[in-house]
Each structure stands twice: as structure tokens, then as C-alpha cells.
KOLKOL-748314 format. One record per residue (C-alpha): residue number from 1; residue in one letter; x, y, z. Coordinates in steps of 0.02 Angstrom, whole numbers. Example, Ala and Ser with C-alpha at 12.3 -4.5 7.8 and 13.67 -1.06 7.14 Angstrom:
! residues 2
<nr:1; rest:A; x:615; y:-225; z:390>
<nr:2; rest:S; x:684; y:-53; z:357>
This chain:
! residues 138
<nr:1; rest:X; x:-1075; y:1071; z:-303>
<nr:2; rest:X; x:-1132; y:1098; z:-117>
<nr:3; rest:X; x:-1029; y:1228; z:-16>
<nr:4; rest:X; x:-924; y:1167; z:124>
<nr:5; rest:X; x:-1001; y:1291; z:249>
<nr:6; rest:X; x:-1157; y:1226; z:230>
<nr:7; rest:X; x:-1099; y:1040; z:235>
<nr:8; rest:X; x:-999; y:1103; z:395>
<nr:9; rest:X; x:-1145; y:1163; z:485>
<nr:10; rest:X; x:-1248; y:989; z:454>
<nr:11; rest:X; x:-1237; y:843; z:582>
<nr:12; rest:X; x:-1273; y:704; z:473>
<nr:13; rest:X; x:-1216; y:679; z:285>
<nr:14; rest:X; x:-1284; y:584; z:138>
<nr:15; rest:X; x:-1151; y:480; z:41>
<nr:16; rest:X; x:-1146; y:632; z:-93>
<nr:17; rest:X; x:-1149; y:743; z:27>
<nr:18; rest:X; x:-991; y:655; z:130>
<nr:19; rest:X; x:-905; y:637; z:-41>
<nr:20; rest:X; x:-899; y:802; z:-67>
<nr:21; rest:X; x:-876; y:869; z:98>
<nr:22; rest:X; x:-717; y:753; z:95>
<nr:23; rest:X; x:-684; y:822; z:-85>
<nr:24; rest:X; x:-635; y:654; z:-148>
<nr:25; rest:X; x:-715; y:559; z:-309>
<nr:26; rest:X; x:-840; y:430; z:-278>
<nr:27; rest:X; x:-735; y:290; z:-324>
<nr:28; rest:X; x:-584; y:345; z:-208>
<nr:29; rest:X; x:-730; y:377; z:-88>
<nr:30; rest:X; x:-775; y:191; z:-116>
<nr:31; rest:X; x:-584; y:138; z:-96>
<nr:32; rest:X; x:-566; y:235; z:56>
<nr:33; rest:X; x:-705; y:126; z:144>
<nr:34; rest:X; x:-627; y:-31; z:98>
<nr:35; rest:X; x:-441; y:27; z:168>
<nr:36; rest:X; x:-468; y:127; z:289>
<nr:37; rest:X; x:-549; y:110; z:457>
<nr:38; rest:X; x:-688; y:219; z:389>
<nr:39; rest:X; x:-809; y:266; z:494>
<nr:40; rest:X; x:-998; y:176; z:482>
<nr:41; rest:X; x:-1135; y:235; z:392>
<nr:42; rest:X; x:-1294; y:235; z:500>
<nr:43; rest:X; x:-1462; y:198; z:420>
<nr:44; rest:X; x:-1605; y:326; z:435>
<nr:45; rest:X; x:-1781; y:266; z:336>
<nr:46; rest:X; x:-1687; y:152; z:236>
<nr:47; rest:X; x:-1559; y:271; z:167>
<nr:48; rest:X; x:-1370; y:287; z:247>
<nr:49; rest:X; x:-1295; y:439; z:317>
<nr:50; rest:X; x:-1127; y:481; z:387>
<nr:51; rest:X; x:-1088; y:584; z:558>
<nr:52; rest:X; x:-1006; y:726; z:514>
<nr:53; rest:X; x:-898; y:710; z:685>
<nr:54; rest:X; x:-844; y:547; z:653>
<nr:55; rest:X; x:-800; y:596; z:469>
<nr:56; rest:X; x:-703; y:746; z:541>
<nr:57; rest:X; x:-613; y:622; z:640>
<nr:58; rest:X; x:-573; y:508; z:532>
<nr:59; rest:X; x:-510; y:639; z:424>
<nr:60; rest:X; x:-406; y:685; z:546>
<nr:61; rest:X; x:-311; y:554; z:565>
<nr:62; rest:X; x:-295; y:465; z:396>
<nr:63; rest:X; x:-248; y:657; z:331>
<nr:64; rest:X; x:-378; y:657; z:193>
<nr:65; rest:X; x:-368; y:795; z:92>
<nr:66; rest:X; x:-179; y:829; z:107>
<nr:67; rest:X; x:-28; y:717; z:21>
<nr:68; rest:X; x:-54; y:583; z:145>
<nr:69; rest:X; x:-34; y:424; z:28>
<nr:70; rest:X; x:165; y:417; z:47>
<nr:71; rest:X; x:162; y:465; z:231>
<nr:72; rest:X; x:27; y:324; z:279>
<nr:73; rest:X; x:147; y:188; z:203>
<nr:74; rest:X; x:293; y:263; z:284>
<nr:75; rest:X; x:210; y:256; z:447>
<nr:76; rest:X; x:155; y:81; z:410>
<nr:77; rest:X; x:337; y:9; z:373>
<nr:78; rest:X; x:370; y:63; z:554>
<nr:79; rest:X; x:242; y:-63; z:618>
<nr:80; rest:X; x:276; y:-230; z:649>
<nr:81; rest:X; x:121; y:-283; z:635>
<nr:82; rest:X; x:-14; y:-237; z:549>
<nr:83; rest:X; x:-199; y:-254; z:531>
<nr:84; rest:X; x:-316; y:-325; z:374>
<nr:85; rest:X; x:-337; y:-145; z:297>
<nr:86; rest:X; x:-149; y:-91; z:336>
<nr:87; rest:X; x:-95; y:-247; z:253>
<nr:88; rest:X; x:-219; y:-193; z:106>
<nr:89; rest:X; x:-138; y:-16; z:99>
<nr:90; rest:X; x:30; y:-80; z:129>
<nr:91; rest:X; x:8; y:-208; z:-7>
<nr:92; rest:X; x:-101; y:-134; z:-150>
<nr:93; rest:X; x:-222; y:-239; z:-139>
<nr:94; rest:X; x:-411; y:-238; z:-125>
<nr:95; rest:X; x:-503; y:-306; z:3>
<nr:96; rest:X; x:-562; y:-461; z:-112>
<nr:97; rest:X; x:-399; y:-508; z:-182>
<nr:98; rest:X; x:-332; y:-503; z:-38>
<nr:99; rest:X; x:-466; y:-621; z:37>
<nr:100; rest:X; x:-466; y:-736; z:-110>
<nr:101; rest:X; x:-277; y:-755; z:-83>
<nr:102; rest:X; x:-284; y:-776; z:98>
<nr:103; rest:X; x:-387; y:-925; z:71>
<nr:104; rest:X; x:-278; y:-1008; z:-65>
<nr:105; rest:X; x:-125; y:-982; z:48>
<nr:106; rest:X; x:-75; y:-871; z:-80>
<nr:107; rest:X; x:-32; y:-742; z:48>
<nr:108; rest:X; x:77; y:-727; z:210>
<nr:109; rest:X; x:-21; y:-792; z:352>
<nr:110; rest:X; x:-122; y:-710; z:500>
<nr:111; rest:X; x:-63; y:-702; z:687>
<nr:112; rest:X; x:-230; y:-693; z:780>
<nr:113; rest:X; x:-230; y:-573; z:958>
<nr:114; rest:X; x:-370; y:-555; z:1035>
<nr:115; rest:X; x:-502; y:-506; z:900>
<nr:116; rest:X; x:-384; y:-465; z:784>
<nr:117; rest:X; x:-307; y:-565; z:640>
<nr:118; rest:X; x:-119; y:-469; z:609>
<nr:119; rest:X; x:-3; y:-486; z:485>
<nr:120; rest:X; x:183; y:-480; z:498>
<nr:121; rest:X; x:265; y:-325; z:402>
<nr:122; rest:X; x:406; y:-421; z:374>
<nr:123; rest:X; x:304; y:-581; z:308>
<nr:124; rest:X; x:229; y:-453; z:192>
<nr:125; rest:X; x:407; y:-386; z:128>
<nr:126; rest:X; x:468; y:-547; z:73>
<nr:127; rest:X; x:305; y:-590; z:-2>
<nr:128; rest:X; x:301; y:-431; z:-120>
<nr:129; rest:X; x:480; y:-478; z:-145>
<nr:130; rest:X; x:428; y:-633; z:-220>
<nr:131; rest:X; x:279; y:-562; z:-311>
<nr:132; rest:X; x:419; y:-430; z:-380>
<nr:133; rest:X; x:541; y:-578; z:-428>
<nr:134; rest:X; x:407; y:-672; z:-540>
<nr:135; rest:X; x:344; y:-518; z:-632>
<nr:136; rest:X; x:526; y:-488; z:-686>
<nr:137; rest:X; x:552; y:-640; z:-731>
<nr:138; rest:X; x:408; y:-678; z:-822>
């Protein structure tokens, strides 16, 4: 176990290092890369390291750490739209189920702006609606 202070006092942190510092398991650690818009890891001779600062923010704002889950989707049913890894949050689903039903029009479909390929919130109600329905059902 490496003490905070020290990790706190670093500038750049290895992915054990970041893990702990964010004092999440590896495999939530993992998750939180995929859903989130996690910040980058940057490559230094051939291994990858995190900026504390951008971990710090990040932190910040997804409220890592805290009871966050439950506020995060209750901020997200206030959007309208939402992006790829809201729609993953908002959803449940990972990041390749979610691309492997995209592209057998399994799921709701995209509204592109700009860069960005959005999702309606209220396409994605009535689509977990559905999903809901059948499981009873069946």
C-alpha cells in the first residue's frame, strides 16, 4: 500500500500507482476508463503513466471516491442528449456491447453534431423499456 502523501506530491503516476491514489480496485479502475471521459495515459519508455493534475480533475468532477454512482445517473436523466460513455453509464452497458448492438441496430440510433455521435435520452428510455418488457416476459 503506497501512502497518499507521497502519491500527492508525485507529478506523474503509474497505473498502480493511479489505482491506488484513486483508491478504487483495478477492475473498477478498468471500468472507469471505458465510461468515463478518463483522462489519457501518456507513454514514457514504453510504459504508461497518468498526470496526477488531470487525475485530480477528473476526480473532481466524476466525484470519485464519494457515493457518486446514483448522482451521475440522476444528472444524466436531466440531459437530453447524451454522449457514447453517458449512454454506456446511463444504460449498463460496456463499451463492446454496446458497439456490437449499435451495429446490429439492436440499439437506439446516433444523432451526429459536429464530432460527436449523441444519443437521445428519451430513445434510450423506451429502449430499456423494451429490454425490461422481454425479460419479464420471458
Amino acid at each position: 500500500m503506497i501512502d497518499k502523501e507521497v502519491l500527492s506530491k508525485k507529478t506523474i503516476l503509474s497505473y498502480d500507482e493511479a489505482i491506488e491514489y484513486l483508491s478504487i480496485a483495478r477492475g473498477t479502475f478498468y471500468v472507469y476508463r471505458q465510461l468515463y471521459d478518463f483522462p489519457d495515459a501518456v507513454t514514457i519508455r514504453g510504459q504508461q503513466y497518468f498526470m496526477l493534475e488531470e487525475l485530480e480533475r477528473w476526480r473532481a468532477v466524476y466525484r470519485i471516491g464519494e457515493e457518486h454512482d446514483i448522482t451521475c445517473i440522476d444528472e444524466l436523466k436531466n440531459k437530453e442528449m447524451l454522449k457514447r460513455n453517458e449512454a454506456m453509464l446511463y444504460t449498463g452497458l460496456s463499451g463492446r456491447t454496446l458497439a456490437r448492438m449499435i451495429r446490429k441496430k439492436d440499439f437506439p440510433e446516433q444523432t451526429y453534431t459536429f464530432q460527436y455521435g449523441l444519443f437521445r435520452r428519451s430513445d434510450l428510455d423506451i429502449w430499456l423499456n423494451k429490454r425490461k418488457e422481454k425479460i419479464e416476459e420471458g
